[in-house]
PLY file of the C-alpha trace (Angstrom):
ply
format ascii 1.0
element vertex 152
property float x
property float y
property float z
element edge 151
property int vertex1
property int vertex2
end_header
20.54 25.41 5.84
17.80 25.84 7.99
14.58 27.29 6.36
10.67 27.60 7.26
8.32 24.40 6.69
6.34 26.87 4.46
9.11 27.34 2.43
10.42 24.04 1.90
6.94 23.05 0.89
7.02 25.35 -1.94
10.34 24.54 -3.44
9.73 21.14 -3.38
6.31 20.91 -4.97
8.78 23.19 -7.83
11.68 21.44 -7.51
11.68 19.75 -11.47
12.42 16.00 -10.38
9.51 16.02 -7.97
7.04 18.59 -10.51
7.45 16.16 -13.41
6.10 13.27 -11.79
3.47 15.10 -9.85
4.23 14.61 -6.82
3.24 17.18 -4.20
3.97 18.31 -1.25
0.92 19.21 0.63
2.53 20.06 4.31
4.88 19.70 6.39
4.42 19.82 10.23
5.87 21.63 13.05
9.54 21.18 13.45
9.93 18.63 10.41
8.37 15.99 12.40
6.01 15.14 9.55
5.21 15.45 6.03
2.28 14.82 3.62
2.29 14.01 0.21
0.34 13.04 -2.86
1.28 11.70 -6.03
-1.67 12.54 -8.65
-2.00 9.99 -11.23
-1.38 12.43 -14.74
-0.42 11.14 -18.20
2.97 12.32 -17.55
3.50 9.12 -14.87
1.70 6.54 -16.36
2.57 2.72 -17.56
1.58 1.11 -19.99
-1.26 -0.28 -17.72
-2.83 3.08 -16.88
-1.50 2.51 -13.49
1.48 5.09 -11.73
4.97 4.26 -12.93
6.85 2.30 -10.22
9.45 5.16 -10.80
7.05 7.92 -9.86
6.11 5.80 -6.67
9.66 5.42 -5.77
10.64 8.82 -6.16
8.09 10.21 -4.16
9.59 8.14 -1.05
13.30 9.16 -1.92
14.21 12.15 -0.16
11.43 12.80 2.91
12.62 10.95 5.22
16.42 12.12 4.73
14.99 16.08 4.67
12.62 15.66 7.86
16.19 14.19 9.56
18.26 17.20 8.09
15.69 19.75 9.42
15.39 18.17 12.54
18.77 17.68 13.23
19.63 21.64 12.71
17.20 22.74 14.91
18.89 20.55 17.47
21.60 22.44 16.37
23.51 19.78 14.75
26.11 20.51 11.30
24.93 16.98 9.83
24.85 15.42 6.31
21.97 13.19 5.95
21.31 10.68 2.69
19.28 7.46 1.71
22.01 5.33 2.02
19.81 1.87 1.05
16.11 1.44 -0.08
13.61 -1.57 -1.18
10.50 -0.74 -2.42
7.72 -3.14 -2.47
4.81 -2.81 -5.01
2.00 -4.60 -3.59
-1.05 -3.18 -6.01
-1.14 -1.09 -9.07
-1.87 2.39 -7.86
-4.71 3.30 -10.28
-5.80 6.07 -8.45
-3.62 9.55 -6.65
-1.62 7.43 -4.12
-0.65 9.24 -0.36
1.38 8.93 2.02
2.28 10.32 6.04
5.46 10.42 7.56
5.77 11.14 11.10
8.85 11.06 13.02
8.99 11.64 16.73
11.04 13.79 19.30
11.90 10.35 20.93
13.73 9.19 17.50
15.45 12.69 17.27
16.83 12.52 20.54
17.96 9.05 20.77
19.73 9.79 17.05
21.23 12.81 18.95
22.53 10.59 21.51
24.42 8.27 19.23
25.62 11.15 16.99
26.75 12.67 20.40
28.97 9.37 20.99
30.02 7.98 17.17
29.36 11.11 15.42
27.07 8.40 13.01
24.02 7.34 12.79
21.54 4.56 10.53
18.02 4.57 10.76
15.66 2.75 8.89
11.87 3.95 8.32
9.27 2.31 6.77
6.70 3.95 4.49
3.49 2.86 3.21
2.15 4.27 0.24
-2.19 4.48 -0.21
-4.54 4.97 -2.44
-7.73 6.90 -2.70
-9.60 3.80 -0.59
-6.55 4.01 1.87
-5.21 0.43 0.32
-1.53 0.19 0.57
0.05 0.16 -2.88
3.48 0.10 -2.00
5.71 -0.31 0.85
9.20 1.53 1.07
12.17 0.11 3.77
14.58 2.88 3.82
18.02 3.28 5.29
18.80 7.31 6.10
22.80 7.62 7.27
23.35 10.68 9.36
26.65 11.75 10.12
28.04 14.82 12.38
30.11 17.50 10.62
31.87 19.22 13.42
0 1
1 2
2 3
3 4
4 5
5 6
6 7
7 8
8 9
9 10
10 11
11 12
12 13
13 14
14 15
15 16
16 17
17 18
18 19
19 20
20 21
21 22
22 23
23 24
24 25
25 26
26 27
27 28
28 29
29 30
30 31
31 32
32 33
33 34
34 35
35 36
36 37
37 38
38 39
39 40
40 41
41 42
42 43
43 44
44 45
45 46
46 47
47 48
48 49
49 50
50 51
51 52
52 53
53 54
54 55
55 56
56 57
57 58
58 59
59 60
60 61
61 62
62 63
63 64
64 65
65 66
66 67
67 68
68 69
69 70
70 71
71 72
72 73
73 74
74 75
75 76
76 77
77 78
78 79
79 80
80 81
81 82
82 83
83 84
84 85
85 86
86 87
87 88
88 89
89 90
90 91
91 92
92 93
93 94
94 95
95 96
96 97
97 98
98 99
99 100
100 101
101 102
102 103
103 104
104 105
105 106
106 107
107 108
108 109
109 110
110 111
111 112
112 113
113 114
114 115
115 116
116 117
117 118
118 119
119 120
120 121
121 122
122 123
123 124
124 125
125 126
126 127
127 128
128 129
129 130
130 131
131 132
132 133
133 134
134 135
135 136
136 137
137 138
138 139
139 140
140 141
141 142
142 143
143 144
144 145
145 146
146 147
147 148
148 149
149 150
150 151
């Protein structure tokens, strides 16, 4: 389903899995070629160290990467499914603080995953994400694997 970056914003800050842990979407660019998000540190995410629950922080990484590829890959006009197939999440600091984190994906990426859709109909790519806090100190670092595969 194709739908505005405005839009998507919105239902995802609402979407329940996402609200609960406060994790918010704060934009998404031009074409799904980016997205930027904060996770604000509340009593509903906390550990038993006053720090944000490794949970939260994982949860937050789950599904951008696999939505900016979805998006993407319809405007291309591509029928595609597109999941986190594999992750590993590295927690390098507590994140005491609202943590961040970018994603940018490139045209270059979209096309070459065009190309090998184009000739196996599949496709694996794997992203990293790194995960800041309010002094821009990586908290945690996310390896993920997002399958894409053609419909039609």
């Amino acid at each position: 389903m194709l739908i505005s970056e405005n839009t998507l914003k919105w239902v995802m800050r609402f979407y329940p899995p996402l609200l609960f842990q406060r994790i918010w979407v704060r934009h998404f660019d031009t074409d799904f070629l980016g997205v930027d998000v904060k996770i604000f540190k509340s009593l509903f995410n906390l550990n038993y160290n006053r720090s944000i629950f490794g949970g939260t922080i994982y949860a937050a990484a789950d599904p951008f990467y696999a939505v900016l590829y979805y998006q993407a890959m319809r405007r291309k006009g591509y029928k595609v499914i597109v999941w986190q197939k594999a992750a590993e999440i590295f927690y390098l600091k507590p994140g005491m603080s609202n943590l961040y984190f970018n994603i940018t994906i490139t045209k270059e990426e979209i096309n070459t995953l065009s190309e090998t859709l184009d000739e196996t109909g599949k496709a694996e790519q794997y992203c990293t994400l790194e995960i800041k806090d309010v002094r821009g100190e990586i908290c945690a670092r996310v390896i993920s694997l997002v399958y894409i595969r053609k419909l039609d």
